[in-house]
N, C-alpha and C positions, 0 to 999 in steps of 0.2 A: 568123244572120239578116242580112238585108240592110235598109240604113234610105235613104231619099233624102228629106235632110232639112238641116239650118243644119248639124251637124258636132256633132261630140263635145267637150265641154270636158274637161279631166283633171285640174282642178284639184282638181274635186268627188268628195267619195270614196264614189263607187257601184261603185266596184272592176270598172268594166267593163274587165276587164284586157287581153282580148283585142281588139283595136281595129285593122282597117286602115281610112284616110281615106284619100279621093281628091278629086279638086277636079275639078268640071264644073260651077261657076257661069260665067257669062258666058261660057259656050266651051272652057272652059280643056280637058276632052276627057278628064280622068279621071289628073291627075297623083299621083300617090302622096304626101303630106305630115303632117306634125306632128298629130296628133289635135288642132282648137278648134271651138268654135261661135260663130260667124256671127252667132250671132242676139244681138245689142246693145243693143237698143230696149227690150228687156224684160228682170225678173227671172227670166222661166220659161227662158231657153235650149231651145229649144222641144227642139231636136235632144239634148241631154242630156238632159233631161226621158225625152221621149219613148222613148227608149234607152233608158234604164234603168231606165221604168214595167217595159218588155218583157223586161229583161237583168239587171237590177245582180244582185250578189251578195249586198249588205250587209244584214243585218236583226238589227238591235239594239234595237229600239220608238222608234229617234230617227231615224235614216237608213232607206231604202226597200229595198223587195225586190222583185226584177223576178219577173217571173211565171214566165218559161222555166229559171231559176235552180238551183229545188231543191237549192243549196247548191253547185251546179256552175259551172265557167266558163261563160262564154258570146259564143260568138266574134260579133262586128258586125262589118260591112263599112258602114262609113259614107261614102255619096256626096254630098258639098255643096255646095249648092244655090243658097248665100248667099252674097252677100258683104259683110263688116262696109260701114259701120253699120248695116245693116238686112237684113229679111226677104224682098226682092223677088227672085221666084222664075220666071224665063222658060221659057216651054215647052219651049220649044227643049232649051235646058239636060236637061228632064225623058227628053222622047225620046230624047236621047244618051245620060244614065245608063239608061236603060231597054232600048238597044239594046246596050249596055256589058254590061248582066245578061245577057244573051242569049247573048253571045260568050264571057263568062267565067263561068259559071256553077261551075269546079273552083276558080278563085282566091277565091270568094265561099266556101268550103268546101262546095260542093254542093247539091243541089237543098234550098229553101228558102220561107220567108216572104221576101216584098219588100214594107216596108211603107213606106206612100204617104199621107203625113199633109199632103199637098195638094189643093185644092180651090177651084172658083172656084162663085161663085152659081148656083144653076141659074136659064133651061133649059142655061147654059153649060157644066157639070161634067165632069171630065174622065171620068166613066163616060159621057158621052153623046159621045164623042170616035171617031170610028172609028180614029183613027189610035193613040189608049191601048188602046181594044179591040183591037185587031193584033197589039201590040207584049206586050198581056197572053194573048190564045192561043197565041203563040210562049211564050212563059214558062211555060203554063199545061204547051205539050204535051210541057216538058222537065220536069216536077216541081215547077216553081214556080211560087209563086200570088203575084199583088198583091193587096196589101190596104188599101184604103184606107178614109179617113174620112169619112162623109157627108157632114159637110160642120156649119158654125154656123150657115143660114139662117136655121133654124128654120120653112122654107118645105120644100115637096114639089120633089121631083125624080123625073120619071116617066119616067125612061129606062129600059127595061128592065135588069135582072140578066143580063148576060153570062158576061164571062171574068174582072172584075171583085171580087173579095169587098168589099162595100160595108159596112160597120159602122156603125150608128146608136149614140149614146151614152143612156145611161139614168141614173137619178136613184138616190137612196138606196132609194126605195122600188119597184126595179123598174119603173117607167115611164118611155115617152120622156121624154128630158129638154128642156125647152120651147125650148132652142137648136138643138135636132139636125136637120138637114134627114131628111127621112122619103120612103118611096116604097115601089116593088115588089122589097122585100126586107128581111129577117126577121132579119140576124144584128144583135147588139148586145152591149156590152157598158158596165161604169160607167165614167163621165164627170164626174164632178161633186163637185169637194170632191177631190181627188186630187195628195196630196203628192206633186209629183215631183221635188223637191230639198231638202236638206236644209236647215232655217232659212229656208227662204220658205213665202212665201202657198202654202194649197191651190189649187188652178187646176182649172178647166173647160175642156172640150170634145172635140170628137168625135177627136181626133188621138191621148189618151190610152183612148179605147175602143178603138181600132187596134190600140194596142201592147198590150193586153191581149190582143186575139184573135191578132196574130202571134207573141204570147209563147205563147200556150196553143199554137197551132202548134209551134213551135218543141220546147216542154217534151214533147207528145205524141211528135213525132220522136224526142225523145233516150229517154224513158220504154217505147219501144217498138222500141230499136234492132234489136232479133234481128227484128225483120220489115221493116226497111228502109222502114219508109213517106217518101216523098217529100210535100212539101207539101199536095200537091192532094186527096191519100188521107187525111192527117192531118187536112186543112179538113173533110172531110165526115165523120167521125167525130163531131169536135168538135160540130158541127151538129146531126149526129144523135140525140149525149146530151146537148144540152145543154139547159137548165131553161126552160121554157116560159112566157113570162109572160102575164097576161091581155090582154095585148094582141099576142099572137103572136110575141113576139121569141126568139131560142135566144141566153142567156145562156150563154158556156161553161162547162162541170162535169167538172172534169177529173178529179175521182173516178169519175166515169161512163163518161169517154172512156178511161182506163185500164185500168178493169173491161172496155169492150167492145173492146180490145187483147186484152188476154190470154184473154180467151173467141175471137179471131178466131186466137189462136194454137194453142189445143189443137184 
């Protein structure tokens, strides 16, 4: 998986063992460096966090379990975004990782999830961006899919579903959850209440619905290797079985999406 996010801490033991960083805050153009996150301001570390909702390894009933995992490594390519003390995150910066994926897509270990747990208020959003819509059908038409967060508005965003996989986040009980920005598009996943490090607060929002849908990516890829699915193939699987809520959303169900692998294989 590919993350463009604050950066990996490695202090915290989510055994996300496999780990290349690179630095594309402020310009810096994608320098290779020391796995840390950026992100200062808070106790969530949003980029570990987030990482290793999607990745970690660890599951003991006290530390977390990434989704894409099933007891396996799990290689990230983390791009960061940040630079300490704080979260402020430039476009600019995003475009270059983003054109970075493009160009490397074998050093990233191959085609992939790109998850994109950045977001500005709509109608501003970067799904309403031609130039992230571009930069994501180039991505799309090598195998890899961006995946991003809807966004905390809690407000609609009605730009069309593109090249984009948009994620809304839901609550305990299967509904949007009342901070998710919403619009014309159906994937989702839980947001709310979601340990993502160990011995801190549980935390909200739509950046940890992400990591769940590019982990379920991810885990689909690996669970399905004898058919080489690529991102894109993998995303619309997931889609397809995954659990319907009364208000239209496709929660992923990776018992379903497994089962309709290996029926696509015989």
């Amino acid at each position: 998986m590919t993350y463009l996010d604050s950066g990996v801490n490695p202090v915290y033991p989510i055994e996300l063992v496999l780990i290349h960083q690179l630095n594309f805050a402020d310009g810096a153009g994608g320098v290779t460096e020391f796995p840390f996150d950026a992100d200062t301001n808070t106790n969530e570390f949003h980029g570990t966090g987030t990482s290793g909702t999607a990745g970690a390894t660890t599951n003991d009933h006290e530390f977390i379990a990434g989704v894409a995992s099933a007891g396996e490594l799990v290689f990230i390519t983390m791009l960061r975004l940040a630079n300490p003390p704080g979260t402020t995150i430039l476009a600019a910066d995003v475009v270059d990782a983003l054109t970075w994926c493009i160009d490397h897509q074998l050093e990233r270990g191959g085609p992939g999830p790109i998850n994109l747990s950045i977001n500005a208020d709509p109608p501003n959003t970067i799904n309403h961006s031609p130039v992230f819509q571009s930069l994501a059908q180039s991505l799309r038409a090598q195998g890899d899919l961006v995946v991003n967060g809807a966004g905390n508005s809690g407000t609609e965003d009605s730009s069309p579903e593109q090249y984009i996989r948009r994620v809304a986040g839901t609550d305990e009980n299967d509904q949007l959850a009342n901070f998710s920005t919403f619009g014309p598009f159906h994937a989702a996943a839980p947001a709310t209440n979601i340990l993502v490090l160990p011995g801190l607060n549980y935390v909200d929002g739509t950046s940890l619905s992400t990591a769940y849908w590019s982990g379920s990516i991810a885990f689909l890829m690996a669970a399905c290797h004898e058919q080489k699915l690529n991102a894109v193939q993998a995303d619309e699987i997931i889609f397809n079985t995954a659990t319907v809520t009364n208000q239209g959303y496709h929660i992923p169900n990776l018992e379903k999406a497994v089962v309709s692998c290996q029926a696509r294989q015989k």
